[in-house]
N, C-alpha and C positions, 0 to 999 in steps of 0.2 A: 982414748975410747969414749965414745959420748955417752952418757948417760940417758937409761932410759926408765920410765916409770912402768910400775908395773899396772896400776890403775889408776890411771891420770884425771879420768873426768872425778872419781870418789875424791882425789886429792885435792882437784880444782875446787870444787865444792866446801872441803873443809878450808879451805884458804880464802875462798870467800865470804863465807862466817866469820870466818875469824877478823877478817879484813872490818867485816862493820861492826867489830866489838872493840879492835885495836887496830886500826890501818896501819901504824908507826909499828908495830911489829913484825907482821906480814911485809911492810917494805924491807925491813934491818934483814929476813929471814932471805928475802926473796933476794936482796943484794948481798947478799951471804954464800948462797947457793941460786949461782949462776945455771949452773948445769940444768938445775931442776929446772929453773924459767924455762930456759931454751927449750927443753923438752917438752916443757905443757904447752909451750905454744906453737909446737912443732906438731903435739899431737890431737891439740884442740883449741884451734884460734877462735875459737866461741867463747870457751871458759876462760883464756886468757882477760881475753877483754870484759868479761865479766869484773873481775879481780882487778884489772887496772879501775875499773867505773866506781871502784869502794874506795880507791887509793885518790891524795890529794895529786893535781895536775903537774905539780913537780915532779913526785914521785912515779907516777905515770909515764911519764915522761923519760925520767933515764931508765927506768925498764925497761921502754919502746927503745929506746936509743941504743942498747945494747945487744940488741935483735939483729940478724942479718936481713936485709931486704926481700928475700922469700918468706921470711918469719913473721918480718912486723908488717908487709902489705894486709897479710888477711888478717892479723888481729886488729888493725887499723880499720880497716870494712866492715868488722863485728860491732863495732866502739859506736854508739850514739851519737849522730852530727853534734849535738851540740859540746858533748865532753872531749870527742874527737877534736871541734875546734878549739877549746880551752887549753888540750896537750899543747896544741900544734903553738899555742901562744909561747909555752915552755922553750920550744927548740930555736936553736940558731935556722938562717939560713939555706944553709948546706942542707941538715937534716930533712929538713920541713920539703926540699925540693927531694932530696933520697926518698921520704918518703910516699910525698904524691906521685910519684915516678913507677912505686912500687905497687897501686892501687888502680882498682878500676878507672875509668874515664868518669863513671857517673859519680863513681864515690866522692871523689875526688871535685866532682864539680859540687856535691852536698857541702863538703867543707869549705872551700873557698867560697862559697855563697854564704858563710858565716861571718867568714875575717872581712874587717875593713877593706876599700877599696883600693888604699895603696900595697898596705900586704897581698891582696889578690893577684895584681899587674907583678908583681915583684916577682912575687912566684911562676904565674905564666911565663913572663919573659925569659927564666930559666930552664922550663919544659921542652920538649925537641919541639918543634913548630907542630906539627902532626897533633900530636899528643894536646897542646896549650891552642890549637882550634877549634877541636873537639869538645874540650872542655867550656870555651868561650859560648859555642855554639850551646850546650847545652845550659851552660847559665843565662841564657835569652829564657827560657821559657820557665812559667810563673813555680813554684815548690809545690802549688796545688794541682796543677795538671798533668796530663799526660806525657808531655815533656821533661817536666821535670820530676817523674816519676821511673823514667825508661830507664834501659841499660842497651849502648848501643851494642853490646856484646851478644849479637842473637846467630844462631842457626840459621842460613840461608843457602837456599842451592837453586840453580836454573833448571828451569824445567823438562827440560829435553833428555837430564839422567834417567838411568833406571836405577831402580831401589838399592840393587848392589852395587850400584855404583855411589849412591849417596851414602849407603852407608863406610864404604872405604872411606869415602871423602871426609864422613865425620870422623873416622877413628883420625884422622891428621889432626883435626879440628877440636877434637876433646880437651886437650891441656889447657884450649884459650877459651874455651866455655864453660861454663858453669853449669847451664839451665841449660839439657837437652829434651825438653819435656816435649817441645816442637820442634818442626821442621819448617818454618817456610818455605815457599815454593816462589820464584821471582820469574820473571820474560829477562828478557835480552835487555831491558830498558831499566831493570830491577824494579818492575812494578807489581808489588802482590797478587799473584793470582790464582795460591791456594796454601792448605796448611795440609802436614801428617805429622802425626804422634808416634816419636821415638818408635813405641810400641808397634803400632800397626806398620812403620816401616820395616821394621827386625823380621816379625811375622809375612809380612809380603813376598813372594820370590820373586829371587833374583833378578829375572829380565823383565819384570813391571816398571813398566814408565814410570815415574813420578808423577805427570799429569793422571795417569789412572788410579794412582794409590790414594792421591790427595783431595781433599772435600776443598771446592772452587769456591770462590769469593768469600771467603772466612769473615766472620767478625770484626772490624777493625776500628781507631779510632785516629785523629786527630791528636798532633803536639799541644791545640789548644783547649782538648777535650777536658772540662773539669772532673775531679779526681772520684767526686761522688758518682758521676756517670761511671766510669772505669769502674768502681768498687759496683756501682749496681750491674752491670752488663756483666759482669768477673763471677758474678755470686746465681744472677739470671739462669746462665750456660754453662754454668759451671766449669771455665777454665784454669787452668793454672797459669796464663799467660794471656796478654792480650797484643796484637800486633797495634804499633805505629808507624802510619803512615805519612805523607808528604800530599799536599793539596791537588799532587798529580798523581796520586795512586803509589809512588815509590816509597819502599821499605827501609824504615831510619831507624826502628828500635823496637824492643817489646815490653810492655809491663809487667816483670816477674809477679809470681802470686807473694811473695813475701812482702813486695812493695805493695800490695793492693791489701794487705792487712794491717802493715804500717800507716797506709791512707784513712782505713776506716777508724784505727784507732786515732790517729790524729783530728780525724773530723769530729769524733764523740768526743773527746778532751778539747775541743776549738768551740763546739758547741755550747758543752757546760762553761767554759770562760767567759764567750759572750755572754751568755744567759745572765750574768751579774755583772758586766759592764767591765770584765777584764781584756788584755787584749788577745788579739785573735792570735798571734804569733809569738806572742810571751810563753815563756817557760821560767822553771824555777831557776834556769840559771842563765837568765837574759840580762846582761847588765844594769842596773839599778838606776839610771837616766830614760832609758830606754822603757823599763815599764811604767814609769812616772810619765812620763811623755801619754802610753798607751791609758794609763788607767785614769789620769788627770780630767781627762772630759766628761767621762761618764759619772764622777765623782758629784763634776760640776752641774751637770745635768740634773741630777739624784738633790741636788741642795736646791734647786730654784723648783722641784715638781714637789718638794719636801715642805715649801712654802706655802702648798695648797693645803694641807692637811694641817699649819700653821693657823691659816685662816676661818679655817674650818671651829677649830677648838675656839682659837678668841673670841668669835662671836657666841660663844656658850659661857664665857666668862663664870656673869655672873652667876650663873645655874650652879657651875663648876665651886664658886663660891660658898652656895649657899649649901651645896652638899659635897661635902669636900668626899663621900665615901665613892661617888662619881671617879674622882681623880683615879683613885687606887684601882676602880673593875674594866675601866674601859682598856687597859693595853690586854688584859685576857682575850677581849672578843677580837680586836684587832692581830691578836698574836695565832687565834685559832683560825683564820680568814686568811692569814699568810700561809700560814703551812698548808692547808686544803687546797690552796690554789698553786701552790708548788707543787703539790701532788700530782694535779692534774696537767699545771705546764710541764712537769717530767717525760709524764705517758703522750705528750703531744710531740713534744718534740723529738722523742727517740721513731714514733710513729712515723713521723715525717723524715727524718736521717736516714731510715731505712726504706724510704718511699712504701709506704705501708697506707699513707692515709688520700684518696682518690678524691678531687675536689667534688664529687658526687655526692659527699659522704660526709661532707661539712656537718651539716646543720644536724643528723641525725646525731655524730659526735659529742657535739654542744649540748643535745636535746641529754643525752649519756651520761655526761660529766654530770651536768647541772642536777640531774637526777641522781648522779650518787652523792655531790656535796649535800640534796635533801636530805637525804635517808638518813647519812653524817650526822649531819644537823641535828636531828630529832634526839635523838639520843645524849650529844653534844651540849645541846640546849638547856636538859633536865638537867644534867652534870652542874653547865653554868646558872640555873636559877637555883639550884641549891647554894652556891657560893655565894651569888647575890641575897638568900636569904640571912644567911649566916652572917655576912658581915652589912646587910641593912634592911633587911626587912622583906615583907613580902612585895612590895612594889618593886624594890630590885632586883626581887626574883624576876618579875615580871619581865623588868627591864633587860637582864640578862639572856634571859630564855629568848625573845624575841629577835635584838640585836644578834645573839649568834647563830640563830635559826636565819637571817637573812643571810649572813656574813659569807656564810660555811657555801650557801647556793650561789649566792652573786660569784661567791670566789672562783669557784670549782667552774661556773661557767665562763669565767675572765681569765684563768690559767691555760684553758684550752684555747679560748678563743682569740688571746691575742698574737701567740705563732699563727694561728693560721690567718689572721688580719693584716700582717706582713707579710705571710707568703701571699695574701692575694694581691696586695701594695709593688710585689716584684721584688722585697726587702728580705733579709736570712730570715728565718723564724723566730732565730735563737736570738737575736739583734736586743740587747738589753730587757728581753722578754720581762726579769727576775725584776728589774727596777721599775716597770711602768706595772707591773702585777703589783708590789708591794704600795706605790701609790695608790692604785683602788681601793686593793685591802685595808687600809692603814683611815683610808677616807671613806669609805663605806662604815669601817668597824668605828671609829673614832666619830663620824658623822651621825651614825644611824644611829648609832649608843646614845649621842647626848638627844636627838631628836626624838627617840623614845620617852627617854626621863624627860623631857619639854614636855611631853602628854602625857604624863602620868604623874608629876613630881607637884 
């Protein structure tokens, strides 16, 4: 008799705590009582896979491994592409094909987009041909687009049914679908040319055409449509789906809404990585060549723009010399000039990810920021001429107060304005935005500090 819980998702829950306090316990527990696993992931392949993503990749691993092929496909689809590929490093073989076998076509094309390229062939070759085409086919298009966003797993019927008759059709169809949130609607050639909502089908009678229940030429996009588009037309019109089409109007796939949340989050985390010269595809668990590779240049970059602000200081040497209290106040003003202007490249750049900011609307922007780093400023500045008084006098107050009353404005209008100097260039926003910001600041603060005390000193 199999074992069943009585409240499975409270259980999963406590087992996932427990897993990030002790993982080596929850694995002993969980390979202790079999039955239990079986059953949590029998009755929620969500929380399963929560639980294995606390657990180390071995251990993962033969807990997957002891799943029936019903069991472990969908806790494997729950599982984050990138820990999912980590498992799949765990397993012989045999499994690794048991289990791609056992998973969607897109899922499945997520993971093998991870593994090396010979483990990739190894695996296809073992898939039925059907299945390891599909799959091929869907690793052609890029992990940021519409392509590689889809699931060819969609609802489709020819247009000539009527309502009760698609709806029969779907009830056959339900086991292999997931997402029946739509209906496509296809011609004879499978070329889109309308959608209905589960809903308004149900509600429809029975001997309604399909062509007359369904809203004509739907929304649709392109395998090569990038994924921001998808996220803004998703969120535009509000769907829970978006259709993919073929360069001839034919119907290849659709972009579930869960993937169009997955997208936006990836974009805002792609975004802040660029932003400080990380790479765009790194993650915390991207192998350690691989982000060297990615983070090496922008490093490199950051040391030779780092030499301006070098030359900047040596030419003030001797000043530097003759008042050594210089040394100690200038990284304040250059340190308030950084953060002000991060502030500002923050609000620009989420502006622009969510297509929020209208090239109309530039300069007003700029005119916006630069006007709040003022106001900043002023207040900012009294702060810093007190420090400058206290530790040199009243001409450092001076010097203080001025330097960071510039610092605070230049910043606030160089945080904003260098995303959007890239988006006009045809370059990301986000494009090491954090590194060429922090040059300004560092050379504004550092420059203008000593070029004050020049005139006053």
């Amino acid at each position: 008799m199999r074992f069943r819980l009585r409240h499975p998702r409270a259980f999963a829950q406590r087992l996932r705590q427990e897993a990030r306090r002790s993982p080596r316990d929850v694995e002993n527990y969980l390979d202790a009582n079999a039955a239990q696993w079986e059953a949590l992931a029998e009755a929620d392949p969500h929380d399963a896979a929560d639980i294995l993503e606390e657990l180390g990749p071995d251990a993962a691993s033969d807990l997957l491994e002891t799943l029936a092929g019903d069991q472990a496909g969908p806790v494997l689809e729950e599982m984050r592409t990138e820990l999912a590929a980590e498992v799949f490093d765990e397993l012989d073989t045999a499994d690794r094909s048991r289990l791609l076998a056992s998973v969607d076509t897109d899922t499945a094309a997520d993971i093998l987009g991870v593994l090396d390229d010979g483990d990739r062939q190894e695996l296809l070759s073992l898939l039925p041909r059907s299945s390891a085409d599909e799959i091929r086919r869907l690793l052609l298009y890029a992990p940021d687009s519409a392509g590689g966003l889809m699931t060819t797993d969609v609802a489709s019927l020819p247009a000539g049914m009527t309502t009760g008759e698609a709806i029969e059709r779907l009830r056959q169809m339900h086991q292999e679908l997931d997402d029946l949130s739509y209906v496509y609607v296809v011609d004879d050639g499978g070329i889109l040319v309308g959608v209905v909502s589960f809903r308004d089908l149900v509600f429809a009678r029975p001997g309604t055409g399909l062509d007359e229940a369904m809203i004509p030429d739907p929304m649709a996009v392109t395998p090569e449509t990038d994924r921001e588009a998808v996220a803004e037309l998703t969120q535009r019109y509000n769907l829970f789906g978006l259709p993919v089409i073929d360069h001839e109007g034919r119907l290849i796939g659709m972009v579930p809404n869960e993937a169009v949340i997955e997208a936006i989050r990836r974009e805002a985390s792609e975004d802040f990585a660029i932003a400080v010269g990380a790479g765009v595809e790194e993650t915390v668990f991207s192998p350690v060549h691989r982000s060297v590779r990615m983070r090496l240049p922008w490093l490199a970059v950051n040391m030779v723009l780092a030499l301006v602000v070098v030359v900047v200081i040596d030419s003030q040497t001797s000043l530097i010399e003759q008042f050594g209290t210089l040394a100690a106040l200038m990284p304040v003003v250059a340190q308030l000039g950084g953060n002000s202007g991060a502030q500002s490249l923050a609000v620009v750049i989420r502006a622009l990810a969510s297509d929020q900011l209208p090239s109309s609307r530039v300069w007003s922007i700029l005119a916006r920021q630069a006007a709040v780093g003022a106001l900043n400023g002023i207040p900012m500045a009294l702060l810093a001429g007190v420090v400058g008084a206290v530790f040199g006098g009243a001409d450092f107050a001076v010097i203080m107060a001025v330097a960071t009353m510039a610092n605070l404005t230049l910043a606030s209008f160089a945080g904003a304005g260098i995303p959007l100097a890239l988006r006009a260039l045809g370059q990301d926003p986000a494009l090491a935005s954090n590194i060429f910001l922090t040059l300004l600041t560092d050379t504004v603060g550092f420059g203008g500090f000593l070029l004050v005390a020049s005139m006053l000193l």
